[in-house]
N, C-alpha and C positions, 0 to 999 in steps of 0.2 A: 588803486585800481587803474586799469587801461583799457584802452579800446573802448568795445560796444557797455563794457561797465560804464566807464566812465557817462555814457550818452544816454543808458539805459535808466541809470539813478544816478544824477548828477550830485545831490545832496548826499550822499551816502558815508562820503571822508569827514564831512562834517557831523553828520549824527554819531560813526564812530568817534570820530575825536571829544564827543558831548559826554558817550558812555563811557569812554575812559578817565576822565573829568570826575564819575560818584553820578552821572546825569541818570534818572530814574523815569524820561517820559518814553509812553508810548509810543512805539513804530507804529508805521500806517502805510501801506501801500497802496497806490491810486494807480491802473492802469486803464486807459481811456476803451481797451478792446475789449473789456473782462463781460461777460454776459451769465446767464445762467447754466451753461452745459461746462462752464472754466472751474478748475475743482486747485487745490493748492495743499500741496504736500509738503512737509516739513521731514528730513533726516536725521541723521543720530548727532549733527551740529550742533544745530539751531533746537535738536528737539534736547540734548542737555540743557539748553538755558529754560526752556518751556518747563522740563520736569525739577531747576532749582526754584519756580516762582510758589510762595508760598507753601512752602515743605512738601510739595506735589501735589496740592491741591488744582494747581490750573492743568495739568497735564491729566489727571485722572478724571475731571471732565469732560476734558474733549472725549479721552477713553470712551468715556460714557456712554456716548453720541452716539455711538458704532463705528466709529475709526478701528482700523484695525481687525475689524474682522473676516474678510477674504484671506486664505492662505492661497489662493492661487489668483491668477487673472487670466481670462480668454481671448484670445490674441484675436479680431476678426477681418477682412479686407473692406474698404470701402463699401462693396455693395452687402456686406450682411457674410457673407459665406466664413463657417469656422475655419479660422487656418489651425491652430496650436492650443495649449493650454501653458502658462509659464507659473513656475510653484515661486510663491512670493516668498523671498529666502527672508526668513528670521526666526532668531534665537530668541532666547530668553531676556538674554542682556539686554538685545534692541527693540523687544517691546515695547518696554514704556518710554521709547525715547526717539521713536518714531511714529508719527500720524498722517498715515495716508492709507491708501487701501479700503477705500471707503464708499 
């Protein structure tokens, strides 16, 4: 990593260096600004390793939750006023390999 990575999660070269090792613990992300309205989306990356953990059992959980169910999202301006509607592009494929939309 470089730059704001590097400053952003300084530990980050060494947890990868752990998982490529056979290392099997936990990630845990700590950020001091996160409050209740902060939501955290996972991509079709990070959401392949999600949907290898336990033959898909942890990925079809979150499913569960209601991830994923908005096909669209309504774009608004600070004070409230509707600007747009944008169609939350996804196929089949990236279903279950994406959790966010939520």
């Amino acid at each position: 990593m470089n730059g704001t990575g590097d400053r952003l999660y300084p530990r980050f070269p060494r947890i990868l260096a752990a998982c490529r090792r056979g290392g099997d613990r936990p990630i845990y992300d700590i950020t001091p600004t996160t409050d209740s309205e902060n939501i955290l989306d996972i991509f079709p990356n990070a959401g392949r390793i999600i949907k290898a953990w336990d033959g898909g059992k942890v990925g079809q959980e979150i499913h569960e939750t209601g991830c994923n169910t908005i096909r669209a999202m309504e774009v608004h301006k600070y004070d409230g006023k509707y600007v747009t509607e944008v169609n939350w592009a996804r196929n089949e494929f990236e279903h279950d390999i994406i959790y966010a939309g939520h």
